[in-house]
Every structure is written in C-alpha cells, then in structure tokens.
DOMAR-486212 format. One record per residue (C-alpha): residue number from 1; residue in one letter; chain; x, y, z. Coordinates in steps of 0.001 Angstrom, whole numbers, plus 500000, padded with zeros to 6 digits. Each point is the difference from the previous one (the first is absolute). Layout:
# residues N
+-----+---------+--------+--------+--------+--------+
| num | residuo | cadena |      x |      y |      z |
+-----+---------+--------+--------+--------+--------+
| NUM |       a |      A |      X |      Y |      Z |
...
+-----+---------+--------+--------+--------+--------+
***
This chain:
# residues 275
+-----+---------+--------+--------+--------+--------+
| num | residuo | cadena |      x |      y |      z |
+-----+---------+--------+--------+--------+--------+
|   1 |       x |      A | 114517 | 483092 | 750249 |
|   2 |       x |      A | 497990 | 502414 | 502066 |
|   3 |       x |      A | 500527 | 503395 | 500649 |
|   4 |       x |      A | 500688 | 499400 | 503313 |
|   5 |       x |      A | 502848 | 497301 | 499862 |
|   6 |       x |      A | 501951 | 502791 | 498128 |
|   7 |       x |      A | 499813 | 502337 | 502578 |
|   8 |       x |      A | 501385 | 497463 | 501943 |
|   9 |       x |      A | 502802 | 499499 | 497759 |
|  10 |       x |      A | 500891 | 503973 | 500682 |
|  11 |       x |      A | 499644 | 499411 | 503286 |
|  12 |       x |      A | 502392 | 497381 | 500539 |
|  13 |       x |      A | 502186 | 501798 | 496910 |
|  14 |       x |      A | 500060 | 502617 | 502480 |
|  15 |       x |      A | 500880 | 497904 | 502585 |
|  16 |       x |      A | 502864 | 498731 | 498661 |
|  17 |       x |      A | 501558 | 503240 | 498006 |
|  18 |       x |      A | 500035 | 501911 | 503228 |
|  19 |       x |      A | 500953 | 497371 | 502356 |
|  20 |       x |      A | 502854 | 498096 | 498071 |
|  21 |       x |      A | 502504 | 502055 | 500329 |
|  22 |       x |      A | 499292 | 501469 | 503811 |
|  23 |       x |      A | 501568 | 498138 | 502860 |
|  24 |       x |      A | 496131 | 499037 | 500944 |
|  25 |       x |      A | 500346 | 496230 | 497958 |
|  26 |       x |      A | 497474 | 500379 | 496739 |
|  27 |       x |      A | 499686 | 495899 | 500118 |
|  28 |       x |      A | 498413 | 500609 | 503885 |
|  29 |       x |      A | 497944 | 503009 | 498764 |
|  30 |       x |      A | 498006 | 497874 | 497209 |
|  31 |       x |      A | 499841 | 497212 | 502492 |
|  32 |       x |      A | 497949 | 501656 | 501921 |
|  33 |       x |      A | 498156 | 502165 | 497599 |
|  34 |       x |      A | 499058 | 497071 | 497725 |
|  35 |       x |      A | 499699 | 497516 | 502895 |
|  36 |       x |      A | 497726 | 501876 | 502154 |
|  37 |       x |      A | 498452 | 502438 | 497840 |
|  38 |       x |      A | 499702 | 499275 | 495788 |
|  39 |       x |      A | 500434 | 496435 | 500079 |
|  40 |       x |      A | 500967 | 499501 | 496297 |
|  41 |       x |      A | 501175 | 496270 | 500199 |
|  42 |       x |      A | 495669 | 499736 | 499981 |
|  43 |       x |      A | 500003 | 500674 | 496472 |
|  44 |       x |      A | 502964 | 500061 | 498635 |
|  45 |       x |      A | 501385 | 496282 | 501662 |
|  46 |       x |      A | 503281 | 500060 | 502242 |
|  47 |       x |      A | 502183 | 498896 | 497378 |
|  48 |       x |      A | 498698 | 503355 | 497538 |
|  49 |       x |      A | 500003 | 502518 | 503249 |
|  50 |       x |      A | 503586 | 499270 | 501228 |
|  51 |       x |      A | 501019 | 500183 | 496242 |
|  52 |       x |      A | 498129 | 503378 | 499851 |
|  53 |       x |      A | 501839 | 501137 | 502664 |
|  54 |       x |      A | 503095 | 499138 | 497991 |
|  55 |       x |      A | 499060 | 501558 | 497363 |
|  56 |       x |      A | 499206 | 503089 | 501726 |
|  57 |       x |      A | 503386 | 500529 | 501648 |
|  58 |       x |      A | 501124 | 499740 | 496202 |
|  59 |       x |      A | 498538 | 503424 | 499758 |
|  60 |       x |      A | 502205 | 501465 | 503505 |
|  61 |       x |      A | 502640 | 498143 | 498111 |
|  62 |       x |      A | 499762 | 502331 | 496640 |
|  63 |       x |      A | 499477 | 502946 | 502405 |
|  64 |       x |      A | 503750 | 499821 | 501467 |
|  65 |       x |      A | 500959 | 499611 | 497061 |
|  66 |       x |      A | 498464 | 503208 | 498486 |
|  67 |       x |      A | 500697 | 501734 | 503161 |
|  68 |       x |      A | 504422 | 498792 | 499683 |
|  69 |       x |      A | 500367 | 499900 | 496992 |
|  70 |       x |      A | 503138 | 501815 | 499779 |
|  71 |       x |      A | 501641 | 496948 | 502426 |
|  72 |       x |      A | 498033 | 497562 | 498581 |
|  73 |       x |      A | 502075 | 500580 | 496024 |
|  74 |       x |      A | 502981 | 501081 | 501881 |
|  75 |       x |      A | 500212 | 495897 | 501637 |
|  76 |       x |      A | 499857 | 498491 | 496064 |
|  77 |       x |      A | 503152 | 503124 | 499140 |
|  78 |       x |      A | 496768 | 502369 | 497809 |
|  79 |       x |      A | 500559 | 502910 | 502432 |
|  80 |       x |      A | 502528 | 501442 | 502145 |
|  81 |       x |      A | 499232 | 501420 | 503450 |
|  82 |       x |      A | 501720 | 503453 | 500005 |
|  83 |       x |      A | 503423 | 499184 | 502828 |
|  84 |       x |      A | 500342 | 496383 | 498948 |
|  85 |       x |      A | 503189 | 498640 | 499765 |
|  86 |       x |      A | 501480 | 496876 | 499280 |
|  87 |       x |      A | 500898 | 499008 | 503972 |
|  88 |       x |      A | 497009 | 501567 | 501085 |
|  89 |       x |      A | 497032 | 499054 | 497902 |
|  90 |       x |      A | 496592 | 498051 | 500963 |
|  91 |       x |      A | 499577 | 497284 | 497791 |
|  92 |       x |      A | 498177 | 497053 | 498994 |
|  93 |       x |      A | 501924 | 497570 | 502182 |
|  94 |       x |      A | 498941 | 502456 | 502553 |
|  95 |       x |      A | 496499 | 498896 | 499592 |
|  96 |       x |      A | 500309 | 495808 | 499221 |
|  97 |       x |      A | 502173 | 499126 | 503499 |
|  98 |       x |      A | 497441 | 501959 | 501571 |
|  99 |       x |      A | 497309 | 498142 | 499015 |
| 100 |       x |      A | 501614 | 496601 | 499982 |
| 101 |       x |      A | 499588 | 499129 | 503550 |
| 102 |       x |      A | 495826 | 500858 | 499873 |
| 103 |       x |      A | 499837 | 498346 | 496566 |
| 104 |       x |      A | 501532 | 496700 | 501010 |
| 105 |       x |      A | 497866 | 499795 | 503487 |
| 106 |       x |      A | 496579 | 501006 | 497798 |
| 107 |       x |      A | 500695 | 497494 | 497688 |
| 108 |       x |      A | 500298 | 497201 | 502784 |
| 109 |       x |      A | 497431 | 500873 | 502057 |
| 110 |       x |      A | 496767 | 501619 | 497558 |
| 111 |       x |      A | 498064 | 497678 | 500311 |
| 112 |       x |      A | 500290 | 499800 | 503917 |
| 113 |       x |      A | 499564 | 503497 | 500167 |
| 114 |       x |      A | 496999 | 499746 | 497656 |
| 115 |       x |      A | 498599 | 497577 | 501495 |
| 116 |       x |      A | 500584 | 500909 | 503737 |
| 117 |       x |      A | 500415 | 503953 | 500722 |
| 118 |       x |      A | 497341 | 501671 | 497654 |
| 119 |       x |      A | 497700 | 500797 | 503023 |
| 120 |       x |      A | 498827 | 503270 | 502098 |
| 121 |       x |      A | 501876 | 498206 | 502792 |
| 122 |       x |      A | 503251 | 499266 | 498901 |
| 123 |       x |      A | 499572 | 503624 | 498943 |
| 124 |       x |      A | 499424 | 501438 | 502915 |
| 125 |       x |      A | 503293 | 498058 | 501800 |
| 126 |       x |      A | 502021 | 501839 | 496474 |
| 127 |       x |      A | 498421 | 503223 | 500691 |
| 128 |       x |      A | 501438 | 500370 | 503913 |
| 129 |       x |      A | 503302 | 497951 | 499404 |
| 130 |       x |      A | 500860 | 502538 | 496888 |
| 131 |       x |      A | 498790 | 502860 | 501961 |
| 132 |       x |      A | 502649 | 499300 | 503138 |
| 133 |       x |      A | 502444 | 499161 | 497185 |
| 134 |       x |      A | 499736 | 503423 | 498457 |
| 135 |       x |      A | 500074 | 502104 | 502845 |
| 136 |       x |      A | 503269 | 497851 | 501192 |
| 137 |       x |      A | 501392 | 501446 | 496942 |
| 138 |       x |      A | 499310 | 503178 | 500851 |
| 139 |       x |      A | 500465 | 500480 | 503587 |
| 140 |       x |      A | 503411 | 497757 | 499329 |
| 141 |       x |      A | 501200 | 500650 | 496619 |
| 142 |       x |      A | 503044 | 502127 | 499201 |
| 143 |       x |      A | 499753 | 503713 | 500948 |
| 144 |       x |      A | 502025 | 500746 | 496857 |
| 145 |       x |      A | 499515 | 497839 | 497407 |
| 146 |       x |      A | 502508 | 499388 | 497795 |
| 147 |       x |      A | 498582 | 498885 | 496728 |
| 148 |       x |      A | 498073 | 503018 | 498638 |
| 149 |       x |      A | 499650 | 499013 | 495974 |
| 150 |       x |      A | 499866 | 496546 | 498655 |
| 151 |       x |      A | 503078 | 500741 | 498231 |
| 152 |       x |      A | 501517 | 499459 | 503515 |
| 153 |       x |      A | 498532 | 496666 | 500772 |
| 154 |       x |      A | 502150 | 497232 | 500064 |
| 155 |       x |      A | 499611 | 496114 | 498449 |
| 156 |       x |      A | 500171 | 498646 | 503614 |
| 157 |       x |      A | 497488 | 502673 | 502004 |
| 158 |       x |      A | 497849 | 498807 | 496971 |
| 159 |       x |      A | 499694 | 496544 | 500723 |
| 160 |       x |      A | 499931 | 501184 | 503491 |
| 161 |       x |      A | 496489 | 501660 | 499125 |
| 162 |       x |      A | 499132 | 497350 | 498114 |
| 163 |       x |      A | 499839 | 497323 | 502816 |
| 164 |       x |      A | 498191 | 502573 | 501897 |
| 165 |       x |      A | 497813 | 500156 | 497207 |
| 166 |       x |      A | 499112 | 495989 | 500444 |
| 167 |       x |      A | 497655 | 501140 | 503304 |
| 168 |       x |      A | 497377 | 501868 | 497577 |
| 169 |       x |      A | 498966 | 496289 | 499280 |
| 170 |       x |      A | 497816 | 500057 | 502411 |
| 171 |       x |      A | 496922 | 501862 | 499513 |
| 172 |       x |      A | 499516 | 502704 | 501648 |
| 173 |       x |      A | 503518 | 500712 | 500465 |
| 174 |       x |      A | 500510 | 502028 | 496955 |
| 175 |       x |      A | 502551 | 500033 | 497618 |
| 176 |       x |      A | 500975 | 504605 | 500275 |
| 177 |       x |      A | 499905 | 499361 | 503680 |
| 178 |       x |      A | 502261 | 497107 | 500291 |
| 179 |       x |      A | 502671 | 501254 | 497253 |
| 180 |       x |      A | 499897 | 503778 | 500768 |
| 181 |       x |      A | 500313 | 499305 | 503587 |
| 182 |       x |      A | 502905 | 497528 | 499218 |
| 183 |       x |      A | 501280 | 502331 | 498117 |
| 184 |       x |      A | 500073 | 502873 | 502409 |
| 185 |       x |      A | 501583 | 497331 | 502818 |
| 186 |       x |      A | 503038 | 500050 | 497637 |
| 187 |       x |      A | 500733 | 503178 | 499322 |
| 188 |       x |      A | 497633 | 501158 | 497091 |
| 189 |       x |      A | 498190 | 503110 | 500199 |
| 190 |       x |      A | 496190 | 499488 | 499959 |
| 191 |       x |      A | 499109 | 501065 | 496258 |
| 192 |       x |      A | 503240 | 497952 | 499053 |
| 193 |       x |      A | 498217 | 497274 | 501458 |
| 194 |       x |      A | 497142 | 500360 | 498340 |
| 195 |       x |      A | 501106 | 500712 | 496760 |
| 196 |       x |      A | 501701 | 496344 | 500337 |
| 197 |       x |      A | 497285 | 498688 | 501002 |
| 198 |       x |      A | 497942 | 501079 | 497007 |
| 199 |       x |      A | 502581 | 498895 | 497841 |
| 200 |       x |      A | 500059 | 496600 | 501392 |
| 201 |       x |      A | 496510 | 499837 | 500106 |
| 202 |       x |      A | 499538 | 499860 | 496042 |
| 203 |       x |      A | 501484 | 496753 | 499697 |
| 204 |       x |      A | 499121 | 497860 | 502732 |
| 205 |       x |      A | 496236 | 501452 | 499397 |
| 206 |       x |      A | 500152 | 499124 | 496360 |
| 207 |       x |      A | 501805 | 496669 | 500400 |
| 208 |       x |      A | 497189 | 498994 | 502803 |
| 209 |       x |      A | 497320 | 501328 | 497717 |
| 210 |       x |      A | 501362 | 498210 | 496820 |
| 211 |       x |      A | 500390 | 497030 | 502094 |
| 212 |       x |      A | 496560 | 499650 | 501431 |
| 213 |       x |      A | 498235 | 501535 | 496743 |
| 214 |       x |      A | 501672 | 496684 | 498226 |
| 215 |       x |      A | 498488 | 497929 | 502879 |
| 216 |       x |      A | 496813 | 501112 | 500473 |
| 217 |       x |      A | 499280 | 500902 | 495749 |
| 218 |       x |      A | 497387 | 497244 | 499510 |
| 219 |       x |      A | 497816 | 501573 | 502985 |
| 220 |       x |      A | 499809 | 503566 | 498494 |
| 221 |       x |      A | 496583 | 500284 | 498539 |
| 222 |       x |      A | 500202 | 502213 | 496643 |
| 223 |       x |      A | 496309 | 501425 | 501970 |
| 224 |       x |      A | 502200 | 501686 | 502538 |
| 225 |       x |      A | 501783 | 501622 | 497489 |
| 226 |       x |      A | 498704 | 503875 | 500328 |
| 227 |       x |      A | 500575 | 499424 | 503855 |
| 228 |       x |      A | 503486 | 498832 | 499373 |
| 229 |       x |      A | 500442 | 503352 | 497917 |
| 230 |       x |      A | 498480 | 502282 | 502435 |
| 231 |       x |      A | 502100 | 498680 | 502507 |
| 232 |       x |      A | 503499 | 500360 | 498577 |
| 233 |       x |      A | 498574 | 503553 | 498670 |
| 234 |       x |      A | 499028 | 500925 | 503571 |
| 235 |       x |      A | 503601 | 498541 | 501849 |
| 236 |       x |      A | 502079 | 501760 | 497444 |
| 237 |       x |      A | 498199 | 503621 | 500340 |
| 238 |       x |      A | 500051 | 499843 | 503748 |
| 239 |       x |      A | 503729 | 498676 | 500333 |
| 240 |       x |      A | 501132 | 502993 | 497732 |
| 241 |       x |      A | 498356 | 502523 | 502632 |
| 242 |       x |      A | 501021 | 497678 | 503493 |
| 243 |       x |      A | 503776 | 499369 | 498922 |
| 244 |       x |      A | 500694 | 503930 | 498672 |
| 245 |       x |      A | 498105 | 500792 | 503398 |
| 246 |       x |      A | 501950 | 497175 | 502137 |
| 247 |       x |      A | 503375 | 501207 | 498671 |
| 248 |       x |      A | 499733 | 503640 | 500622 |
| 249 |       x |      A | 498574 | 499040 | 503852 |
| 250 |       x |      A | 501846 | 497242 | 501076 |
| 251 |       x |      A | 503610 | 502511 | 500882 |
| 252 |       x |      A | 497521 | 501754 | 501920 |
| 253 |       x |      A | 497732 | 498116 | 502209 |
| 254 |       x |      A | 502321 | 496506 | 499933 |
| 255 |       x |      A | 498290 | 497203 | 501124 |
| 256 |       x |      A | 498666 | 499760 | 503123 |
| 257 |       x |      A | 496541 | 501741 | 498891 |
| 258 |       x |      A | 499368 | 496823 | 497415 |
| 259 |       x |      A | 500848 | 497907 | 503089 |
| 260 |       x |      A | 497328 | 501529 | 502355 |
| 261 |       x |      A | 497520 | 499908 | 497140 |
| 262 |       x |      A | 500718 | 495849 | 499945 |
| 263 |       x |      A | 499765 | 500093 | 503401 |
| 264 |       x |      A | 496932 | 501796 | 499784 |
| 265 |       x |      A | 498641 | 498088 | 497889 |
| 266 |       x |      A | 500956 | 496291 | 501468 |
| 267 |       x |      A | 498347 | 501183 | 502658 |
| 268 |       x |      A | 496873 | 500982 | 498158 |
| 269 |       x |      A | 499592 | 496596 | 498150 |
| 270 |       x |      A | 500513 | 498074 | 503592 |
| 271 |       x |      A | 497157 | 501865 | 501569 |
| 272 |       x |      A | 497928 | 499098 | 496416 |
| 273 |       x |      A | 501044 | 497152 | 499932 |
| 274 |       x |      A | 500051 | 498631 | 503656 |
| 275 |       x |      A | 498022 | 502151 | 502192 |
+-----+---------+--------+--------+--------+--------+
***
C-alpha cells in the first residue's frame, strides 16, 4: 500500500464525514470524486471500493452516535431527556416506522440501484431534483412549525418522513435533504428535522453496511486493510466536526443555500462533463 493510496483514503474519508450528513447527497459527492478524480476501483477492484465506501460511512455512523448520545441511550430507556413524559416521549418506535418504508424499498431494489444509478449522471439529475425539492420546503413549508422537539413528533408524521425518506435512493438525492425537507413540509422545525434524520440514519446506514459487508466479504483483500482503517478513521473525525457544525447552522441559514450549492454544482459537472 503506497503512501499515496492513503491519502486518498483521507480524502474520500473526508468526503464522506463532511458530506453525509449535509443536504448535498455524500453517495453523489464520492461519485464524482472517486469517479472522475481518485479512481480507487483501479486498485482496489469494484467489489472492495464500494465495500470501502461502506465501511467508511461506518465511521459517520459512530460519529452521530458520539455526537447524540444522550438520545441515542434515552431510545433503549438508559437515559432520560430532562421534560419527558410518558404521553410525550420520543422513542424507539419513533425511529423503526420511520425507517420501514426506505428499508423495505432498499431491500427490493439494491441491486437495481447498484447496478444502475452509481454514475456522475444519475447524480447530477439527484443533485437538481433534491435541490428544487428543498427549496419547495422552504419557500412552502409551514411559517410556524409546530413540532419543535422530537418529544413532539408523532408515530404517523414519522412514517410520513419515512416515505419521504424512500427518494434519497437515488443518488444524488441525499438522504438530510430528502428527510429534513420532508420533515419541515410537515410541520417540524429544521434542527427537529435533522436531529430525526440523524437518528434514522444510524440504522438504515448500518443495516445497508452490514448487508453489503456480508455480500461483498470474499472481495476484501486483507492488503487493503490500513486503507480500510484510514478511511473509517478519517469519516468518523470529520463527521464529529460537520454534524456539531450542521446542527448549530441549519436554524439559521435553512436550506436553500445547500440547494444553490447542488445547483451549482450540477451545473459545474455538466459543463465538465458535456461541454
């Protein structure tokens, strides 16, 4: 393993730690970074580099959970959020309805997606159709929204969000922008809908990532080890600082600046691309 190939696993660590949990679509952003620029499926095979890429959103994974801790033990009954109650409480069911509907439609259609919509191109049509999608949520969203703490949120507005959340299968589209932007359509404030997002983000990412670790297993080459490592090390670090940073800026800005910088950037990669 040369010194070089590491960097790249930074790089792309980077890449995915402060992309994943933006509205910007971390799937579209190594896309294009690998596809265009680092090219690790030359040396590490395309069964090993989309498993790497697993493996590093493993370490954005452990980083929400670092980062929430305090809701993260309060969902298995090890902590208790100060003004809980019994009738108004955010719990685990909370969580599994909304990530049912993306769950069952993954699980039918991986392969298809795998197989089909991993390109710079189906990227790019993510990257504009998310973009209009979030600044409909802005421009149309309640003025006053009504659900300011997840201890507010209701089963059903959960599974609401959670068929929303079924659009981030497409690359590009990304999974903060769909859900948050869902969310803020009904009635959730904008860091309620992100923290809900986050939340639901640790299972679905670790079920996908268990799923096509066990998949893909006989194509990881014990070689690629160190770049596995530096990887996971390098998502992790940078998904501490990009979700404490997200949180604290998304009540501010909202979301139409992530949607001009995907429009921004579409339109970048067509002129690369195509002109």
């Amino acid at each position: 393993m040369e010194l070089f190939d590491l960097i790249k696993a930074v790089i792309l660590g980077f890449v995915e730690g402060m992309t994943e949990f933006a509205p910007v679509s971390s799937t579209g952003h190594l896309i294009i970074v690998d596809d265009m620029w680092l090219k690790t499926m030359e040396f590490l095979g395309s069964g090993s580099a989309n498993t790497f890429k697993i493996v590093i959103q493993l370490g954005s994974i452990l980083a929400v959970v670092v980062v929430m801790w305090k809701r993260m033990l309060s969902l298995v009954g090890l902590y208790k959020i100060p003004g809980q109650t019994s009738s108004r409480k955010f719990n685990l069911g909370h969580v599994l309805i909304g990530i049912i509907p993306a769950g069952i439609f993954g699980v039918l259609f991986e392969d298809f997606i795998d197989e089909n919509l991993f390109t710079t191109e189906t990227v790019i049509i993510g990257l504009i159709i998310g973009a209009f999608w979030m600044i409909v949520a802005d421009k149309f969203g309640p003025r006053r929204p009504k659900i300011k703490s997840l201890d507010d949120l209701s089963y059903g507005t959960a599974f609401k969000v959670g068929i929303i959340q079924c659009l981030s299968l497409w690359p590009g589209f990304s999974r903060s922008g769909a859900t948050i932007s869902g969310g803020v359509m009904l009635g959730l404030d904008h860091r309620t809908a992100s923290d809900f997002t986050f939340i639901m983000a640790v299972p679905i990412m670790a079920g996908a990532s268990g799923l096509s670790l066990f998949k893909n297993w006989d194509q990881i080459n014990v070689e690629h080890f160190w770049f596995y490592v530096v990887g996971f090390v390098s998502a992790f670090i940078f998904a501490l600082v990009a979700i404490k940073f997200f949180l604290k800026l998304i009540s501010k800005v909202k979301l139409v600046p992530f949607a001009i910088y995907r429009l921004v950037l579409a339109a970048v990669l067509i002129v690369v691309l195509y002109l």
